[in-house]
C-alpha positions as CSV (number, residue, x, y, z in Angstrom):
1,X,-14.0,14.8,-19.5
2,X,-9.9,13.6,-18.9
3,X,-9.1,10.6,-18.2
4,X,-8.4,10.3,-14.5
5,X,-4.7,10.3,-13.6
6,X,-3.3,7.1,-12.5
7,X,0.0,6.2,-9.8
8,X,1.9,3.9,-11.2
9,X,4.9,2.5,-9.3
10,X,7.2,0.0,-9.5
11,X,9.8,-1.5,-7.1
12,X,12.1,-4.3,-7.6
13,X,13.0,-6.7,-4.4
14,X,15.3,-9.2,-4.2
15,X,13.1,-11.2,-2.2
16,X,10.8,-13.7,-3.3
17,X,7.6,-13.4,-4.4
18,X,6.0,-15.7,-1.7
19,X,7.5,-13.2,1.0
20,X,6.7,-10.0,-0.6
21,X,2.8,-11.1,-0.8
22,X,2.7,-12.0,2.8
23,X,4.6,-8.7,3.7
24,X,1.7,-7.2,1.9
25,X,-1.2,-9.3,3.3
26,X,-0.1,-10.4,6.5
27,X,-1.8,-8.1,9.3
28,X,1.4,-8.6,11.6
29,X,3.7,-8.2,8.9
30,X,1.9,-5.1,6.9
31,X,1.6,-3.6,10.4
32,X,5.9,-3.6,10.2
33,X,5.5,-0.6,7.2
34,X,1.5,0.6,6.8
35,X,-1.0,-0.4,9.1
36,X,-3.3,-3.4,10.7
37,X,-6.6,-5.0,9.9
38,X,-9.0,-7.4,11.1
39,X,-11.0,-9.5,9.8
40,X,-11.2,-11.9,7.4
41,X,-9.9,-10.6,3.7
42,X,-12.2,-12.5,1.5
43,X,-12.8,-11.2,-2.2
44,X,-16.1,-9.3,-1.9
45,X,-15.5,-8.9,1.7
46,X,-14.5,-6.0,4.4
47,X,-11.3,-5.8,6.7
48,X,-11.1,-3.2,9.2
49,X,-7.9,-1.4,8.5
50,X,-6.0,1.2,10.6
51,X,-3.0,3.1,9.1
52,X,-0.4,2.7,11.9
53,X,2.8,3.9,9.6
54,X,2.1,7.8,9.7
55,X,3.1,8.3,13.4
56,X,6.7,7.8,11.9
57,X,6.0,10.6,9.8
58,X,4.9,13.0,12.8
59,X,1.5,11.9,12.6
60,X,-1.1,10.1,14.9
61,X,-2.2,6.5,14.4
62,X,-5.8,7.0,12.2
63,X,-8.8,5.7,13.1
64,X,-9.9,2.3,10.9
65,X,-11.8,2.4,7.9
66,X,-13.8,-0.1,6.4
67,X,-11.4,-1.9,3.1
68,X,-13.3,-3.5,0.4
69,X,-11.5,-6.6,-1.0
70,X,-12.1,-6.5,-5.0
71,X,-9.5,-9.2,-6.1
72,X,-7.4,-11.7,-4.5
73,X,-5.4,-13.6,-6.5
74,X,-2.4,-14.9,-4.3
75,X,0.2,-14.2,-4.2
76,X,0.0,-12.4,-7.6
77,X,-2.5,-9.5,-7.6
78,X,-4.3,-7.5,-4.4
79,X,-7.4,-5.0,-5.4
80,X,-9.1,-2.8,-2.8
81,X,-10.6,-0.1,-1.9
82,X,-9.8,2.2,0.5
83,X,-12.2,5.2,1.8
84,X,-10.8,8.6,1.6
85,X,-13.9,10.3,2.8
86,X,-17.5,9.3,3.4
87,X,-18.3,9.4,-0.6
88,X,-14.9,8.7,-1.9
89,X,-12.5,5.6,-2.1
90,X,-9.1,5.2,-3.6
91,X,-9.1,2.3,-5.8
92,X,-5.8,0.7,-5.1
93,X,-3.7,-2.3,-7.4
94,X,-0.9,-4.2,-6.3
95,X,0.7,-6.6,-8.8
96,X,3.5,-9.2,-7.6
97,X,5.7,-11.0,-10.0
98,X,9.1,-12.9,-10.2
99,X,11.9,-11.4,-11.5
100,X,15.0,-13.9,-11.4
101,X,15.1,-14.7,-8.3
102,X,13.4,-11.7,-6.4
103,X,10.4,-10.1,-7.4
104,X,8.7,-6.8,-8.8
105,X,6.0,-5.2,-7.0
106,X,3.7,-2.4,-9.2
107,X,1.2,-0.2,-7.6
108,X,-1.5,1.4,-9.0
109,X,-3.7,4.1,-7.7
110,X,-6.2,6.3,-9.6
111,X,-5.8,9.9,-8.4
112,X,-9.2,11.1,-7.5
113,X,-10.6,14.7,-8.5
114,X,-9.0,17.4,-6.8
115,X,-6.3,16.1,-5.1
116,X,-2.1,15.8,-5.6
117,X,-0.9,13.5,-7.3
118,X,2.8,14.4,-6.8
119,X,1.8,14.4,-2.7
120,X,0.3,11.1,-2.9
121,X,2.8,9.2,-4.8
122,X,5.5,10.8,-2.8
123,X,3.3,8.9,0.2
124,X,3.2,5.3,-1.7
125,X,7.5,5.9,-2.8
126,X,7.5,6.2,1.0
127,X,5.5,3.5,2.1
128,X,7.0,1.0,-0.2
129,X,10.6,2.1,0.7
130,X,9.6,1.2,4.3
131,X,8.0,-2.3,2.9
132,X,11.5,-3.1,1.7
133,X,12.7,-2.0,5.3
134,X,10.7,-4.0,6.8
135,X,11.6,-7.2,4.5
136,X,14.8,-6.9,5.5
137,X,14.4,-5.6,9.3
138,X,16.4,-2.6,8.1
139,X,16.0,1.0,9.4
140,X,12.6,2.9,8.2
141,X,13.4,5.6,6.0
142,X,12.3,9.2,7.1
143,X,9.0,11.0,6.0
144,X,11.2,14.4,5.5
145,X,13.0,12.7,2.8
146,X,10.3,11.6,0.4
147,X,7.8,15.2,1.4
148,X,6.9,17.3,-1.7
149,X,8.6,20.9,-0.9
Protein backbone atom coordinates (compact mmCIF):
# COMPACT_ATOMS: atom_id res chain seq x y z
CA UNK A 1 0.00 0.00 0.00
CA UNK A 2 1.70 3.83 -1.06
CA UNK A 3 1.71 6.33 1.04
CA UNK A 4 -1.04 8.72 0.04
CA UNK A 5 0.16 11.84 -1.89
CA UNK A 6 0.14 14.94 -0.07
CA UNK A 7 -0.29 19.03 -1.40
CA UNK A 8 2.02 20.91 -0.03
CA UNK A 9 2.02 24.70 -0.75
CA UNK A 10 3.58 27.48 0.40
CA UNK A 11 3.03 31.30 -0.05
CA UNK A 12 4.75 34.14 1.36
CA UNK A 13 2.71 37.49 2.21
CA UNK A 14 3.88 40.55 3.29
CA UNK A 15 1.12 40.96 5.51
CA UNK A 16 1.00 40.08 8.93
CA UNK A 17 0.23 37.20 10.40
CA UNK A 18 -2.83 38.56 12.49
CA UNK A 19 -4.44 39.62 9.05
CA UNK A 20 -3.64 36.64 7.05
CA UNK A 21 -5.51 34.31 9.80
CA UNK A 22 -8.55 36.45 9.81
CA UNK A 23 -8.47 36.48 5.96
CA UNK A 24 -8.62 32.83 6.38
CA UNK A 25 -11.18 32.47 9.24
CA UNK A 26 -13.25 35.43 8.89
CA UNK A 27 -16.61 34.35 7.07
CA UNK A 28 -16.87 37.89 5.41
CA UNK A 29 -13.43 38.11 4.65
CA UNK A 30 -12.88 34.22 3.31
CA UNK A 31 -16.06 34.90 1.39
CA UNK A 32 -13.59 37.81 -0.61
CA UNK A 33 -11.43 34.63 -2.29
CA UNK A 34 -13.23 30.95 -1.28
CA UNK A 35 -16.53 30.81 0.18
CA UNK A 36 -18.86 31.47 3.42
CA UNK A 37 -19.94 29.57 6.45
CA UNK A 38 -22.09 29.70 9.36
CA UNK A 39 -21.90 28.71 12.39
CA UNK A 40 -19.86 28.78 15.10
CA UNK A 41 -16.07 27.19 14.25
CA UNK A 42 -15.29 25.51 17.45
CA UNK A 43 -12.61 22.63 17.55
CA UNK A 44 -14.68 19.42 17.40
CA UNK A 45 -17.47 21.43 15.89
CA UNK A 46 -19.41 21.90 12.32
CA UNK A 47 -19.60 25.11 10.12
CA UNK A 48 -21.82 25.16 7.23
CA UNK A 49 -19.55 26.10 4.35
CA UNK A 50 -20.47 27.19 0.75
CA UNK A 51 -17.76 27.59 -1.90
CA UNK A 52 -18.71 30.99 -3.49
CA UNK A 53 -15.14 31.53 -5.44
CA UNK A 54 -15.81 29.01 -8.41
CA UNK A 55 -18.41 31.30 -10.21
CA UNK A 56 -15.25 33.35 -11.10
CA UNK A 57 -13.93 30.32 -12.68
CA UNK A 58 -17.25 29.78 -14.95
CA UNK A 59 -18.77 27.85 -12.37
CA UNK A 60 -21.95 28.04 -10.15
CA UNK A 61 -22.00 28.93 -6.43
CA UNK A 62 -21.99 25.05 -4.66
CA UNK A 63 -24.38 24.01 -2.38
CA UNK A 64 -22.90 23.96 1.50
CA UNK A 65 -21.38 21.16 3.07
CA UNK A 66 -20.99 20.28 6.48
CA UNK A 67 -16.83 21.28 7.69
CA UNK A 68 -15.47 19.57 10.55
CA UNK A 69 -13.20 21.74 12.71
CA UNK A 70 -10.15 19.37 13.88
CA UNK A 71 -7.63 22.06 15.23
CA UNK A 72 -7.79 25.64 15.96
CA UNK A 73 -4.92 27.12 17.15
CA UNK A 74 -5.10 30.93 16.31
CA UNK A 75 -3.88 32.49 14.50
CA UNK A 76 -1.18 29.81 13.86
CA UNK A 77 -2.64 26.45 12.52
CA UNK A 78 -6.41 25.70 10.87
CA UNK A 79 -7.38 21.73 10.45
CA UNK A 80 -10.55 20.59 8.74
CA UNK A 81 -12.29 18.61 6.96
CA UNK A 82 -14.01 19.10 4.08
CA UNK A 83 -16.56 16.45 2.29
CA UNK A 84 -15.81 15.58 -1.22
CA UNK A 85 -18.51 13.11 -1.50
CA UNK A 86 -20.92 11.29 0.87
CA UNK A 87 -18.00 8.85 2.07
CA UNK A 88 -15.06 10.97 1.50
CA UNK A 89 -13.41 14.13 2.99
CA UNK A 90 -10.35 16.08 2.09
CA UNK A 91 -8.34 16.53 5.14
CA UNK A 92 -7.04 20.03 4.76
CA UNK A 93 -3.90 21.97 6.92
CA UNK A 94 -3.22 25.51 7.00
CA UNK A 95 -0.13 26.69 8.86
CA UNK A 96 0.52 30.56 9.56
CA UNK A 97 3.79 31.88 10.61
CA UNK A 98 5.88 35.27 10.69
CA UNK A 99 8.39 35.79 8.39
CA UNK A 100 10.05 39.37 9.08
CA UNK A 101 7.53 41.38 8.97
CA UNK A 102 4.84 39.46 6.74
CA UNK A 103 4.00 36.00 7.02
CA UNK A 104 4.18 32.45 5.30
CA UNK A 105 1.15 30.55 4.80
CA UNK A 106 1.60 26.43 3.99
CA UNK A 107 -1.21 24.34 2.92
CA UNK A 108 -1.55 20.82 3.14
CA UNK A 109 -3.97 18.51 1.52
CA UNK A 110 -3.74 14.72 1.27
CA UNK A 111 -4.81 13.72 -2.26
CA UNK A 112 -7.41 11.12 -1.95
CA UNK A 113 -7.49 7.73 -4.05
CA UNK A 114 -8.27 8.31 -7.56
CA UNK A 115 -8.18 11.73 -8.14
CA UNK A 116 -5.52 14.61 -9.74
CA UNK A 117 -3.29 15.79 -7.85
CA UNK A 118 -1.86 18.24 -10.45
CA UNK A 119 -5.84 19.50 -11.00
CA UNK A 120 -6.27 19.98 -7.44
CA UNK A 121 -3.18 21.86 -6.53
CA UNK A 122 -3.53 23.89 -9.63
CA UNK A 123 -7.20 24.74 -7.66
CA UNK A 124 -5.45 25.65 -4.05
CA UNK A 125 -2.27 27.83 -6.35
CA UNK A 126 -5.48 29.53 -7.47
CA UNK A 127 -7.36 30.02 -4.55
CA UNK A 128 -4.49 31.30 -2.56
CA UNK A 129 -3.36 33.76 -5.42
CA UNK A 130 -6.87 35.25 -5.00
CA UNK A 131 -6.30 35.23 -0.93
CA UNK A 132 -3.45 37.55 -1.64
CA UNK A 133 -5.88 39.49 -3.97
CA UNK A 134 -8.19 39.87 -1.62
CA UNK A 135 -5.54 41.08 1.16
CA UNK A 136 -4.69 43.64 -0.76
CA UNK A 137 -8.22 44.48 -2.64
CA UNK A 138 -6.28 43.77 -5.84
CA UNK A 139 -7.79 42.26 -9.05
CA UNK A 140 -8.72 38.30 -8.75
CA UNK A 141 -6.59 36.42 -10.94
CA UNK A 142 -8.24 34.32 -13.77
CA UNK A 143 -9.12 30.48 -13.50
CA UNK A 144 -7.75 30.10 -17.29
CA UNK A 145 -4.44 30.93 -16.11
CA UNK A 146 -3.75 28.40 -13.24
CA UNK A 147 -6.13 25.29 -15.43
CA UNK A 148 -4.12 22.02 -16.09
CA UNK A 149 -4.09 21.79 -20.13
Amino acid sequence: MSAPREIVLRKEFPDPVDDVWSAVTDSERLGRWFGTYTGRGRVGGTVEFTVTGEVDAGGEVAQPVTVTIHECDAPRRLVVDIPEDATRSWRVAVDIEPAGEGAVLVFTQAVLEGMDGADIAAGWRWYLDRLEASLHDAEMPQWAAYAPS
